[in-house]
C-alpha positions as CSV (number, residue, x, y, z in Angstrom):
1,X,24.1,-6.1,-12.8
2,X,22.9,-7.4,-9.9
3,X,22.4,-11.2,-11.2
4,X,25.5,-11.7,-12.4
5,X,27.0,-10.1,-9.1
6,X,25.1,-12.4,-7.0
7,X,25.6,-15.6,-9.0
8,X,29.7,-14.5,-9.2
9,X,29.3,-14.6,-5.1
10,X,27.3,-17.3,-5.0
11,X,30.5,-19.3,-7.1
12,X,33.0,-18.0,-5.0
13,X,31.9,-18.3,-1.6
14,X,30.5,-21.8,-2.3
15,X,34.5,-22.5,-3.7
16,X,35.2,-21.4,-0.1
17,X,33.2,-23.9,1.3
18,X,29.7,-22.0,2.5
19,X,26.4,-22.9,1.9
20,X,25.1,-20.2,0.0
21,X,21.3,-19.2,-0.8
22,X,20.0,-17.0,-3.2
23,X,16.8,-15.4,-3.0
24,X,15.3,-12.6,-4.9
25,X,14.2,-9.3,-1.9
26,X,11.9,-8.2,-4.5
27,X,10.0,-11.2,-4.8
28,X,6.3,-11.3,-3.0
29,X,7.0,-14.5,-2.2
30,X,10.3,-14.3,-0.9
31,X,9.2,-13.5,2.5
32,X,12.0,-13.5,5.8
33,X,10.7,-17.8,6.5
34,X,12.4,-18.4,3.3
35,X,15.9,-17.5,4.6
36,X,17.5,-19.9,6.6
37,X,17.8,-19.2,10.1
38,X,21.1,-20.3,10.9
39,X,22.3,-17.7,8.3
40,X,26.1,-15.8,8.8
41,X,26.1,-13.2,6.5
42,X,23.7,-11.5,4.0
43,X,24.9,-9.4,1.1
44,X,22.3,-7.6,-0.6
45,X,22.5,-6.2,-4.2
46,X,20.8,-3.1,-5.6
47,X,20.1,0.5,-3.8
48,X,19.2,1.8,-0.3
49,X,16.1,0.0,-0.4
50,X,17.0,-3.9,-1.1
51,X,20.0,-3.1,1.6
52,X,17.3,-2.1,4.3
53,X,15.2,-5.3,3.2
54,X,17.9,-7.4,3.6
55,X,18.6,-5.6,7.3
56,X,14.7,-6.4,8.3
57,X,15.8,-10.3,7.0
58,X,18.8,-10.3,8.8
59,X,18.3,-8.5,12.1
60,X,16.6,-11.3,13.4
61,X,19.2,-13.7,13.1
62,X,21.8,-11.9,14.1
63,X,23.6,-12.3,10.7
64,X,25.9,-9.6,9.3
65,X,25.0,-7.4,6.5
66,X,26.8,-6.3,3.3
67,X,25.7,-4.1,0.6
68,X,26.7,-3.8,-3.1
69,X,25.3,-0.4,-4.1
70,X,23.4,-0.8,-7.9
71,X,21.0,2.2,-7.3
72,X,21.9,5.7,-7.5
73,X,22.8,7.0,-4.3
74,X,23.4,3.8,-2.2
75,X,24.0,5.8,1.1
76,X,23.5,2.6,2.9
77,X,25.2,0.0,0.9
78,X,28.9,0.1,2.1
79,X,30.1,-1.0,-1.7
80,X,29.8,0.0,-5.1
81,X,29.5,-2.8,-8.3
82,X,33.3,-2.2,-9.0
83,X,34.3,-2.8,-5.2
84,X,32.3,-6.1,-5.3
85,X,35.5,-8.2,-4.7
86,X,37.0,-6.2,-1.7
87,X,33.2,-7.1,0.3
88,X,33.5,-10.5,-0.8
89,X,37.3,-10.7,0.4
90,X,36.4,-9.6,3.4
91,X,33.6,-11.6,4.6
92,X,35.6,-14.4,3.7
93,X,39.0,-13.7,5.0
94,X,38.2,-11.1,7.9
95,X,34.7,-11.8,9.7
96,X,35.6,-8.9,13.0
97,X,35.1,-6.2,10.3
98,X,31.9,-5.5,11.4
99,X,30.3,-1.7,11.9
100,X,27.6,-1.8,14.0
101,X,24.3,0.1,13.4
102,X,21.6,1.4,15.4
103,X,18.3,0.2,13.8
104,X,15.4,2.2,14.6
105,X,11.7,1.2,13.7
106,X,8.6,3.7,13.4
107,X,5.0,3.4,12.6
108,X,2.7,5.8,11.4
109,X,-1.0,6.1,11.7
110,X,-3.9,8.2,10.5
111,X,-5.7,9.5,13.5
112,X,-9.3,8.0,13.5
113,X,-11.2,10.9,12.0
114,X,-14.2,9.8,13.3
115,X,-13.5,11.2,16.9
């Protein structure tokens, strides 16, 4: 469960000596101001969607991203539940394993259908 994930990661990477920051993607309130802006790495848990929420946070800052899958086909999410410690080992112990992505934003609007 994603919770007990995050609080588990929260423990050990403030053991390691980080300042860690837990905030809840789902929230209305949580909105990108509410994530520090001198962050180094975000790890988002839960399905395609929280990972590509967590992506829009991060981009901006130029931190890294890594996902714990929790949904049901977690394409984007690098990790499933059961490979939680292997992300968290390597954030912390190797920080060039980076992939990088090609982020790509569209907008889509109705024609005006008055003209």
């Amino acid at each position: 469960d994603a919770q007990r994930l995050a609080l588990d990661a929260g423990a050990l990477f403030g053991a390691a000596g980080w300042s860690v920051t837990e905030s809840l993607l789902d929230d209305d309130r949580n909105e990108p101001d509410s994530i520090p802006h001198d962050v180094d790495t975000v790890i988002a848990f839960g399905g395609d969607g929280t990972f590509l929420e967590a992506v829009r946070i991060a981009h901006p800052r130029g931190a890294r991203v890594g996902g714990i899958n929790l949904g049901r086909l977690g394409y984007l999410a690098g990790f499933e539940a059961a490979e939680a410690e292997d992300l968290f080992d390597r954030v912390l112990n190797d920080p060039t394993s980076v992939t990088e992505r090609t982020m790509v934003e569209a907008t889509a609007c109705l024609a005006d259908q008055g003209n």
